[in-house]
FIMI-893037 format. One line per field, with one value per residue: residue in one letter; z, y, x of N, C-alpha, C in turn. Coordinates in steps of 0.05 Angstrom, whole numbers, plus 5000, padded with zeros to 4 digits. Each point is the difference from the previous one (the first is absolute). Layout:
BEGIN
vexza: c(a	...)
nzz: c(Z	...)
nyy: c(Y	...)
nxx: c(X	...)
cazz: c(Z	...)
cayy: c(Y	...)
caxx: c(X	...)
czz: c(Z	...)
cyy: c(Y	...)
cxx: c(X	...)
//
This chain:
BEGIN
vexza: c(x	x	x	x	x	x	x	x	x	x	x	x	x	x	x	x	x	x	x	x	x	x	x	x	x	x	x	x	x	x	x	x	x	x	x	x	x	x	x	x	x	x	x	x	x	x	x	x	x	x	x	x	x	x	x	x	x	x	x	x	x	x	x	x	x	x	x	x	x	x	x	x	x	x	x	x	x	x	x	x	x	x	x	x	x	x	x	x	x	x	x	x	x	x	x	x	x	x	x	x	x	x	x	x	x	x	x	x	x	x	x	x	x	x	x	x	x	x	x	x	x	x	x	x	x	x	x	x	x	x	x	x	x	x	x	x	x	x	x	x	x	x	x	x	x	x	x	x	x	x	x	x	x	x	x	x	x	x	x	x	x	x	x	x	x	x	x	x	x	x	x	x	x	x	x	x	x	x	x	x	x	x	x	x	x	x	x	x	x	x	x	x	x	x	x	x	x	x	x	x	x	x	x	x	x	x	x	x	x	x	x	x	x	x	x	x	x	x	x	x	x	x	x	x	x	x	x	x	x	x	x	x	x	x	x	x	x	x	x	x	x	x	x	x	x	x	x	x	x	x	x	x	x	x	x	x	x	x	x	x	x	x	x	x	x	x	x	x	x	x	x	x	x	x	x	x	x	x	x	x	x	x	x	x	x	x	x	x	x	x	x	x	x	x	x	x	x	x	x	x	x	x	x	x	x	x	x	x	x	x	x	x	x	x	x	x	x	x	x	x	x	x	x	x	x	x	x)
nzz: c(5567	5012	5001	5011	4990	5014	4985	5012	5015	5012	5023	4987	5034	4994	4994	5021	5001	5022	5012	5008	5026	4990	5025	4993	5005	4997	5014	4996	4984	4985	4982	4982	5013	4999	4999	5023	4999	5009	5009	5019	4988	5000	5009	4971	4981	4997	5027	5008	4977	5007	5030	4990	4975	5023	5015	4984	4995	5035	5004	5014	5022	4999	4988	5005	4999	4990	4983	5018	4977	4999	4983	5000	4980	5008	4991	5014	5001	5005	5013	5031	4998	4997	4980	4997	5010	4996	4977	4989	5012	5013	4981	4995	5017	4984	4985	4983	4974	4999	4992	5016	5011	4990	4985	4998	4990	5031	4999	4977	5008	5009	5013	4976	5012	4986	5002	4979	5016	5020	4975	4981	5032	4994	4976	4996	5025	4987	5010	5028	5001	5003	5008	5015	5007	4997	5010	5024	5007	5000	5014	4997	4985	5017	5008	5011	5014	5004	4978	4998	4985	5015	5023	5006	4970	5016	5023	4990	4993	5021	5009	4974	5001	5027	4990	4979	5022	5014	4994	5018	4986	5011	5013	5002	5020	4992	5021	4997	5010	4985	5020	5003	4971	4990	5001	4983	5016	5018	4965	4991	4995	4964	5010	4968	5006	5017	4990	4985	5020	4995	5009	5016	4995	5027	4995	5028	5013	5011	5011	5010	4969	5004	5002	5009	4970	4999	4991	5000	4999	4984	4979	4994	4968	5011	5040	5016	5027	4987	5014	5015	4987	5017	5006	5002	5010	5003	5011	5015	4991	4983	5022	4981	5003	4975	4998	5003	5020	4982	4999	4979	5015	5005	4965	5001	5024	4993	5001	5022	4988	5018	4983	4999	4985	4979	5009	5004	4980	4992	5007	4977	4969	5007	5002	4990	4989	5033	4996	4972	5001	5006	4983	5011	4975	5008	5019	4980	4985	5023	5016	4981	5000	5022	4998	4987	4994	4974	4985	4974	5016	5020	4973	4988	5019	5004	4976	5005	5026	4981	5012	5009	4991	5019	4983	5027	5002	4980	5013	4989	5008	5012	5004	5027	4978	5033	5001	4984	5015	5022	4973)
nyy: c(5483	5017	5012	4989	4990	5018	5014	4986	5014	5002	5007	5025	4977	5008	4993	4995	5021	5000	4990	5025	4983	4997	5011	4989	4979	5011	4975	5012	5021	4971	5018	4988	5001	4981	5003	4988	5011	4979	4987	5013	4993	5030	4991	5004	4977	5004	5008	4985	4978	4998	4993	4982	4980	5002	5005	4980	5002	5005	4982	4986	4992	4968	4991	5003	4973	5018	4986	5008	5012	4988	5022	4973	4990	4988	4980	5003	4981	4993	4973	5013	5025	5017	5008	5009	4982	4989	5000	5000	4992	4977	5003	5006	4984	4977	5011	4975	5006	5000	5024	4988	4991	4985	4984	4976	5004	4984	5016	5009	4994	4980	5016	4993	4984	4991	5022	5007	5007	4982	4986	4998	4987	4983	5001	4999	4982	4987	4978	5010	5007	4968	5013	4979	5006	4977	4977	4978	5021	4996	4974	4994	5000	4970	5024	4979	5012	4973	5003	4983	4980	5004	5015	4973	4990	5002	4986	4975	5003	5008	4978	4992	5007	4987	4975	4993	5006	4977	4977	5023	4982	4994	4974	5004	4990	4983	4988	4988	4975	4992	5001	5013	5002	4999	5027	4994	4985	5019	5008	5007	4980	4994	4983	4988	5025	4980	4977	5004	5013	5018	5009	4994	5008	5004	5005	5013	4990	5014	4975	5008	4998	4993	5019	4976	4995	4977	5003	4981	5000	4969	5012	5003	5001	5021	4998	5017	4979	5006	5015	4993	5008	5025	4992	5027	4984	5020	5005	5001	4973	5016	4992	5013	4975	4989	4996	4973	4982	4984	4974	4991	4978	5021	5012	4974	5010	5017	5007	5020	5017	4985	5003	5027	4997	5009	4997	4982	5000	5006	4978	4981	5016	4999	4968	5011	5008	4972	4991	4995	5016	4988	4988	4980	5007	4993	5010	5022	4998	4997	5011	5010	4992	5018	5013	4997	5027	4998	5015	4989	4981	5011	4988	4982	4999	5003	4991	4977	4993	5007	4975	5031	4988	5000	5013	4983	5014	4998	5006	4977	5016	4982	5033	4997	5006	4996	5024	4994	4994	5012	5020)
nxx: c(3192	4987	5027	4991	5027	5001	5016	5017	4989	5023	4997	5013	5004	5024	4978	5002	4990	5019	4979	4995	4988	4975	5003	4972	5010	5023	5000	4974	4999	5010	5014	4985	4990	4998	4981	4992	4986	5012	4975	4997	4967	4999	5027	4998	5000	4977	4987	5028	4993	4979	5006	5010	4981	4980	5027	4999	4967	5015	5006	4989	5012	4999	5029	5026	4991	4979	5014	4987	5005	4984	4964	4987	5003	4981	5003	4980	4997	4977	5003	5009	5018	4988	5001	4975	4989	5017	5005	4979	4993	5009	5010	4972	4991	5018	4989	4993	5023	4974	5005	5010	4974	5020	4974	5019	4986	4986	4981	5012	5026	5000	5016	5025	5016	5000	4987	5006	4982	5008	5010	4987	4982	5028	4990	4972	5002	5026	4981	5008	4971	5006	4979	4999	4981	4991	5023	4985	5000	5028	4988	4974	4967	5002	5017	5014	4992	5000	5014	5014	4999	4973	5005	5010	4977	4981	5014	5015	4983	4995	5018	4989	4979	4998	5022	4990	4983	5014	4981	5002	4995	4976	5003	4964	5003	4981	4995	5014	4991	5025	4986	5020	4998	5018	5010	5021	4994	4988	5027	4973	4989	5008	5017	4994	4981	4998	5013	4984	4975	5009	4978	5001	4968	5000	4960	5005	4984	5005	4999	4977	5008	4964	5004	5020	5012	5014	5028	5000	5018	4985	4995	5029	5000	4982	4990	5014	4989	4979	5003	4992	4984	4985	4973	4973	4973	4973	4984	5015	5002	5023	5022	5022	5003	5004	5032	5003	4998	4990	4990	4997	5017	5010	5004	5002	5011	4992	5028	4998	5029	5018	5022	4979	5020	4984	4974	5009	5001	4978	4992	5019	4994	4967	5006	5017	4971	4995	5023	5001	5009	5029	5002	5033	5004	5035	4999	4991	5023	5014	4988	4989	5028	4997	4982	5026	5007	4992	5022	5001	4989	5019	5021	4983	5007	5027	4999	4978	5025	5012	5011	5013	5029	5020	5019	4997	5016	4997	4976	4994	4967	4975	4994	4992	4978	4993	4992	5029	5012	4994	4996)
cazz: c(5026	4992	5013	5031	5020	5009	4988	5024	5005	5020	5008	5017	5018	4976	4983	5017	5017	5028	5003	5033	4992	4990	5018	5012	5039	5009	4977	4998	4977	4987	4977	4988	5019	5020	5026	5012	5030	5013	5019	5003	4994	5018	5016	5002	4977	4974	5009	5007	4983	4992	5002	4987	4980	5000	5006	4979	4989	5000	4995	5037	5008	5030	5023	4989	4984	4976	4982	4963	4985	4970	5010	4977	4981	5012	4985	5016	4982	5026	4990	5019	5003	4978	4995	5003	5031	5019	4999	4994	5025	5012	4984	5006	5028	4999	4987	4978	4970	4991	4975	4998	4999	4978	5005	4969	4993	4984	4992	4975	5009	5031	5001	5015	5003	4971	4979	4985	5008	5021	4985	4987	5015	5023	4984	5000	5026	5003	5024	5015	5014	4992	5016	4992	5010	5008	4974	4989	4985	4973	4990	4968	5004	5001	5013	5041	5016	5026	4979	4990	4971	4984	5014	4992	4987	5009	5005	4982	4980	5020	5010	4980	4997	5025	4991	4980	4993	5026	5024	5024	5000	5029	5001	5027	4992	5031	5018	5002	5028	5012	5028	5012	4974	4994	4987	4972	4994	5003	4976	4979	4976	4998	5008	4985	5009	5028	4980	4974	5018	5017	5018	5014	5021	5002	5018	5019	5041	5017	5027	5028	4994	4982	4983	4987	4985	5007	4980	5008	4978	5003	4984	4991	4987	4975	5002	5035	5007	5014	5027	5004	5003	4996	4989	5016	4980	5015	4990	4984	4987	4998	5005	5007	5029	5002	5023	5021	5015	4999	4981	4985	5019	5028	4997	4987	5019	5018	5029	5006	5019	5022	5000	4983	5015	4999	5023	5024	4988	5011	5037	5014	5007	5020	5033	4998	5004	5025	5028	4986	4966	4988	4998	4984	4981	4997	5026	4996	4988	5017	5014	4983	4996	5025	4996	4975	4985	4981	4997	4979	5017	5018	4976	4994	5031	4995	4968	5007	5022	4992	5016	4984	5022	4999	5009	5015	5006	4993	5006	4988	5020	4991	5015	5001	5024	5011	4990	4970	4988	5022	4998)
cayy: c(5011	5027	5005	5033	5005	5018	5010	5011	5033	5004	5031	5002	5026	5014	5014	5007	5023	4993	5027	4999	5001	5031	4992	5025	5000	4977	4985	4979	4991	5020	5015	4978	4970	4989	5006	4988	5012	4980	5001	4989	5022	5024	5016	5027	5010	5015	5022	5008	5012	5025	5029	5003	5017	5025	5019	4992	5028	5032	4998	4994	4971	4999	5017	5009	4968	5000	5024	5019	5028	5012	4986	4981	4984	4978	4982	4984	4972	4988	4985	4985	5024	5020	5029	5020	5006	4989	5005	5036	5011	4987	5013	5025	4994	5003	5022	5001	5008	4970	5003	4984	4977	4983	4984	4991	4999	4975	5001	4977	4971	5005	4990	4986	5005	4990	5026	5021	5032	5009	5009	5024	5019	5013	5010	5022	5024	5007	4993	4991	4974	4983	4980	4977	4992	4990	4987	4991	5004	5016	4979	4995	4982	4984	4998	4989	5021	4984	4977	5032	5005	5019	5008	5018	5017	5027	5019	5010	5020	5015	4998	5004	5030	5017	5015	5014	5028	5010	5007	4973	4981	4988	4974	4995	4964	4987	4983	4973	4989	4983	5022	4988	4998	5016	5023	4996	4970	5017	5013	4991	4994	4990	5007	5014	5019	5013	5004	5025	5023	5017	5009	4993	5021	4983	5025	4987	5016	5000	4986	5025	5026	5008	5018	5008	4981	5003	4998	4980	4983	4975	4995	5020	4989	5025	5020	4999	5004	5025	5001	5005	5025	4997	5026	4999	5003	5007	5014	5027	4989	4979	5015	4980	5004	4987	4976	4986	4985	4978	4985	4991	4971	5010	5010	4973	4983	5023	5006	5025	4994	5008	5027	5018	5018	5029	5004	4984	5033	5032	5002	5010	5032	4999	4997	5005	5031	5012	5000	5028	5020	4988	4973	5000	4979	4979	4991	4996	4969	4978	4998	4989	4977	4974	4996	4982	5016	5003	5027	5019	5009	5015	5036	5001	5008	5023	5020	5009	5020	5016	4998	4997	4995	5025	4997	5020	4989	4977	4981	5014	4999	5009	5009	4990	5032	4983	5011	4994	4964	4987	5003)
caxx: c(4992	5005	5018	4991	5017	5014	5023	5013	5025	5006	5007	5038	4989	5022	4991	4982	5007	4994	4982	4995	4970	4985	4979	4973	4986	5024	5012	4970	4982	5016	4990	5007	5003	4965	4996	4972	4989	4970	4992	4971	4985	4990	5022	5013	5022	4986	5003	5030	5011	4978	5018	5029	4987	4987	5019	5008	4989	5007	5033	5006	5001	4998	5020	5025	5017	4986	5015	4983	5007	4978	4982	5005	4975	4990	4981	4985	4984	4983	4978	4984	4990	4979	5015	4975	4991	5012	5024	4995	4987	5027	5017	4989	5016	5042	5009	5012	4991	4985	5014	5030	5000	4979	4990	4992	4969	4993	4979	5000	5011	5020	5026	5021	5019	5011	4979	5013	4995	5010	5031	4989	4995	5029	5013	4979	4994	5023	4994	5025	4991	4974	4983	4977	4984	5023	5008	4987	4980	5009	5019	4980	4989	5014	5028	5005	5030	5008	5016	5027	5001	4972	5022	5033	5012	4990	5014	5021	4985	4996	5025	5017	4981	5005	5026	4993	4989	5010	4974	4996	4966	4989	4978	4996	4996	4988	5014	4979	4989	5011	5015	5020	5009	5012	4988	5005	4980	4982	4984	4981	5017	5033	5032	5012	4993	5022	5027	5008	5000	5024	4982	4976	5000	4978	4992	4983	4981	5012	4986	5002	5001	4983	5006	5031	5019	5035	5002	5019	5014	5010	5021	5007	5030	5030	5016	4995	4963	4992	4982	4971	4978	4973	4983	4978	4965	4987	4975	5022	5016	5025	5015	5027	5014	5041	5006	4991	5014	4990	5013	4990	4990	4989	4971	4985	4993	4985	5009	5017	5021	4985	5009	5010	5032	5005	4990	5030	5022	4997	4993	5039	5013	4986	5004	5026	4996	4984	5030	5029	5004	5003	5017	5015	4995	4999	4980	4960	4991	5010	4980	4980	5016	4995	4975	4994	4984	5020	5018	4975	4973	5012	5005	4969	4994	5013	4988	4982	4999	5015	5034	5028	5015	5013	5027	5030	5031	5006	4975	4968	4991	4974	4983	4970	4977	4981	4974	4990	5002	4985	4977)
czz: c(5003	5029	5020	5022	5005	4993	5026	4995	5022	5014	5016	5021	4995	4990	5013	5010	5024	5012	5033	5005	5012	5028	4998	5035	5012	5032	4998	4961	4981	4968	4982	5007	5011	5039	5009	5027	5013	5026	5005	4993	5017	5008	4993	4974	4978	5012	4999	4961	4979	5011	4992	4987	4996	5006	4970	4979	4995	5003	5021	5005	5038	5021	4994	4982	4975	4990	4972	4999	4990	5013	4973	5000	5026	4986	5024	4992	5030	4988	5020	5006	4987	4995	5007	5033	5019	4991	4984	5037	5013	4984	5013	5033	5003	4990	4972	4986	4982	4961	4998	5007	4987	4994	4966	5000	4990	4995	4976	5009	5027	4993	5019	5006	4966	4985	4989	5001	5020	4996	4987	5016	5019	4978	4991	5020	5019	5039	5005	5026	4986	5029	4989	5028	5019	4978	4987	4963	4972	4984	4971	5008	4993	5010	5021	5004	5019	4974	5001	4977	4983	5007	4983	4974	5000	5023	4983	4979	5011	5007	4980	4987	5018	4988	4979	4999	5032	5019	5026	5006	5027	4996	5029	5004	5044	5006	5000	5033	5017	5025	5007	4987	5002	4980	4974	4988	5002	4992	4992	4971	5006	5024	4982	4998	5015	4983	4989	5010	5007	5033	5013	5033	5024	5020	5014	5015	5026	5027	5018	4986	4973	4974	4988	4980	4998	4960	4999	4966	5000	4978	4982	4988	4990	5026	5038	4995	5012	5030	4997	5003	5007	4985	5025	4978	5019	4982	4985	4973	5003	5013	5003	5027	5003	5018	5009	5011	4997	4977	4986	5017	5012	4980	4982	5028	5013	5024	4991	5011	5043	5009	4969	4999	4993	5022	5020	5001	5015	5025	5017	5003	5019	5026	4998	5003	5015	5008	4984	4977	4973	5000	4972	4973	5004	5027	4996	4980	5012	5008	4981	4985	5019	4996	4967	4983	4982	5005	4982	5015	5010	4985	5001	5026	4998	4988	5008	5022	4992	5013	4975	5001	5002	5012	5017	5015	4983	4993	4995	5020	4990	5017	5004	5014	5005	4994	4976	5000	5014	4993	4991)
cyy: c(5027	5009	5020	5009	5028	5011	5011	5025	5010	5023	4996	5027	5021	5026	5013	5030	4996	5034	4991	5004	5032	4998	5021	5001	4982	4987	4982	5004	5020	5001	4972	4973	4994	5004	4980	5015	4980	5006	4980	5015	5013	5004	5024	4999	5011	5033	5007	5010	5029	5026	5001	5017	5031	5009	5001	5020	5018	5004	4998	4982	4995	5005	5009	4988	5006	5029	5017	5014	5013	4974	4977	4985	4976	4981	4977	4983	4990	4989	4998	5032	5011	5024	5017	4994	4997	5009	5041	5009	4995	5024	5036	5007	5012	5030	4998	5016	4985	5000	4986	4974	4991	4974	4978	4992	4970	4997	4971	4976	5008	4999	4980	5004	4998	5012	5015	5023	5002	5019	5027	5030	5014	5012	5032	5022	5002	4997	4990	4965	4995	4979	4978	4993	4981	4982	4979	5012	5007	4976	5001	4967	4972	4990	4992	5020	4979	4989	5022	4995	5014	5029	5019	5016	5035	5015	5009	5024	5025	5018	5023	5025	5021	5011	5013	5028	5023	5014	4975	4986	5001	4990	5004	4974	4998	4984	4966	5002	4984	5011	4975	4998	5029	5023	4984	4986	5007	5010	4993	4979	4985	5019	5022	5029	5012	4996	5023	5020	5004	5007	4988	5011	4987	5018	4977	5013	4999	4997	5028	5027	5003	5022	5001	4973	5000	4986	4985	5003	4982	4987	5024	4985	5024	5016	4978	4998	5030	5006	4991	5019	4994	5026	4995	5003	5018	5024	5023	4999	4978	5010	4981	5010	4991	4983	4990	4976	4980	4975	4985	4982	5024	5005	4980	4983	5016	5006	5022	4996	5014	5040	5011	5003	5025	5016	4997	5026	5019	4997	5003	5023	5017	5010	5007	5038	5010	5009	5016	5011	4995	4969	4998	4978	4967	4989	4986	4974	4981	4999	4990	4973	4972	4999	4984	5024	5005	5024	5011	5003	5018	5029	5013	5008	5028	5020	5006	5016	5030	5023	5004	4996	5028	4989	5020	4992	4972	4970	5006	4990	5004	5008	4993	5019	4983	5014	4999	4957	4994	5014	4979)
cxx: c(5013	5019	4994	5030	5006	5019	5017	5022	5009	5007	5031	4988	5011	4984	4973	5001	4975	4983	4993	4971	4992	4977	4978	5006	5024	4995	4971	5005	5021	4989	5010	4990	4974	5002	4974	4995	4969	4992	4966	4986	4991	5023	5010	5021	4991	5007	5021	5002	4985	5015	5031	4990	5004	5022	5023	5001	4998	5037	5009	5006	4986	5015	5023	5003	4994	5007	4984	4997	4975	4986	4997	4966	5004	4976	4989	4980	4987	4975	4975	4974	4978	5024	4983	5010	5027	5042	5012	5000	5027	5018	4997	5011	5020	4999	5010	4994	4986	5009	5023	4992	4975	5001	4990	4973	4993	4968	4998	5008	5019	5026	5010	5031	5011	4985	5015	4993	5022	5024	4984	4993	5027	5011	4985	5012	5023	5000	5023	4993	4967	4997	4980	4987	4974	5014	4988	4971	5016	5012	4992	4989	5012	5014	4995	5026	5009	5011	5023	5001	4989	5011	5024	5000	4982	5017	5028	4988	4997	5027	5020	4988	5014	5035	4997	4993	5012	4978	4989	4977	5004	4974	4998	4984	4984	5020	4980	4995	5024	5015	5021	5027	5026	4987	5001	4976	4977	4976	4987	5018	5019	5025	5012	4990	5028	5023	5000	5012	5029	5001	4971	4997	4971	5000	4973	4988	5024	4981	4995	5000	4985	5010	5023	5001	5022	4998	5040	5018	5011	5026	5016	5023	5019	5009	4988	4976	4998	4987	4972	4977	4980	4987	4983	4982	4997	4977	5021	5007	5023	5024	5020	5016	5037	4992	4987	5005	4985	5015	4979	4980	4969	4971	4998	4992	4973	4996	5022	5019	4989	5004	5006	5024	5000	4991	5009	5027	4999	4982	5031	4999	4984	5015	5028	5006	4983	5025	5018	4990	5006	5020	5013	4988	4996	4988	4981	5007	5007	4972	4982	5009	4989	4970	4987	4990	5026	5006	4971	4975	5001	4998	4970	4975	5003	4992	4970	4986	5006	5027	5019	5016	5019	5032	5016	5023	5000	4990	4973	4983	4971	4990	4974	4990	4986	4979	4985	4993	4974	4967	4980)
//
């Protein structure tokens, strides 16, 4: 009988050199690591990541959090889209460099998650991110994505590409039907999806506000949950908007928190620059303290009102031009 055991070898953590993680978008999607951005179909996570993309391209990011230097290779894989009609065009929108993003050719056979182009193509185009599209479609014919066993060894494969070549996959994945269910459970598929993942991001409709998606982070193992975002759709386009004051419950329940707080924010600094000029720092956060508005909402009010602060005798003070807040 022919001996199939394993030759066991062991690692001395010893021998490990300890490395700090590498973030594209601290703390949603880091460099190395899987990422899931789900949702329902039509909400808005294909759009949210077409324009990473596209700012990707040109060496931009969505907001401070996103640290990049240089514009980089983007490898986008979509099973549900047309490239001719529908994602050349989306792309064209954002403003991409459509020469940086590119696309493995399944004309001959489809891909999968376990395809040896995938490795061949992060290696060709020296791509810093690989998208899949959605995930279901990258499993390969056979496969139940509701087994983790069928499962686990495509994301471990994935998992191990993504450290390998220090590029941040992202799986964008539907949401099943089970309302009521916690985000995690949610997912299209096996649990094991949501295990692998480093990151999981869940973009929704915000109840009352047709044009806006909030974009929640439900799971994070390498750093703090990150705030909450939104973006706006509109005939315009795409417009990121930061911050925002909603919770996960709020865009799986479809329902709106009852108050914007950012909006809540700067109606404070508003009505604070019918009666003075200016106010002391820490005032304005007691006060926005009692109204339940975080300190960072408040910064972000601020920044977008475009309030500086200014120091005298000793005390810092944010002037408010009622002429300017109240336009």
């Amino acid at each position: 009988m022919e001996d199939i055991r394993t030759e066991l070898k062991m690692i001395k953590m010893s021998d490990i050199e300890a490395q700090e993680i590498e973030w594209l978008w601290y703390p949603y999607i880091a460099y190395g690591k899987l990422a899931i951005v789900q949702g329902d179909p039509g909400d808005g996570k294909t759009t949210l990541i077409l324009n990473l993309a596209a700012k990707l391209t040109k060496g931009e990011g969505l907001d401070e959090n996103m640290k990049v230097t240089e514009p980089m290779n983007v490898i986008y894989q979509t099973a549900e889209d047309g490239l001719a009609d529908t994602v050349k065009p989306r792309l064209l929108q954002a403003g991409a460099d459509c020469e940086k993003v590119l696309v493995i050719d399944e004309s001959e056979k489809s891909l999968s998650m376990l395809d040896e182009r995938i490795e061949e193509a992060l290696i060709k185009t020296g791509a810093r991110v690989l998208i899949l599209d959605p995930i279901q479609a990258y499993l390969g014919s056979g496969t139940d994505m509701n087994r983790a066993n069928e499962v686990r060894n495509m994301t471990k494969r994935l998992a191990a590409l993504a450290e390998k070549y220090k590029c941040a996959i992202i799986l964008i994945g539907h949401m099943n039907k089970a309302a009521g269910n916690k985000a995690a459970y949610r997912g299209m598929g096996s649990i094991d999806f949501y295990a692998v993942a480093r990151s999981v991001l869940l973009v929704g409709r915000v109840e009352g506000e047709p044009n806006i998606r909030a974009m929640v982070q439900i799971k994070n193992n390498l750093a703090e949950f990150g705030h909450a975002k939104a973006f706006r759709l509109s005939e315009e386009g795409f417009r990121w908007l930061g911050d925002y004051e909603i919770t996960a419950d709020e865009v799986l329940g479809g329902y709106a928190p009852k108050i914007n707080k950012l909006e809540q924010a700067k109606d404070l600094l508003r009505e604070l620059s019918k009666e003075l000029e200016k106010v002391e720092s820490n005032s304005i956060y007691d006060m926005a303290k009692e109204q339940n508005i975080s300190k960072r909402t408040l910064e972000n009010a601020k920044r977008e009102m475009g309030i500086r602060a200014k120091r005298e005798n000793g005390s810092w003070y944010w002037p408010l031009d009622r002429e300017k807040l109240l336009k």
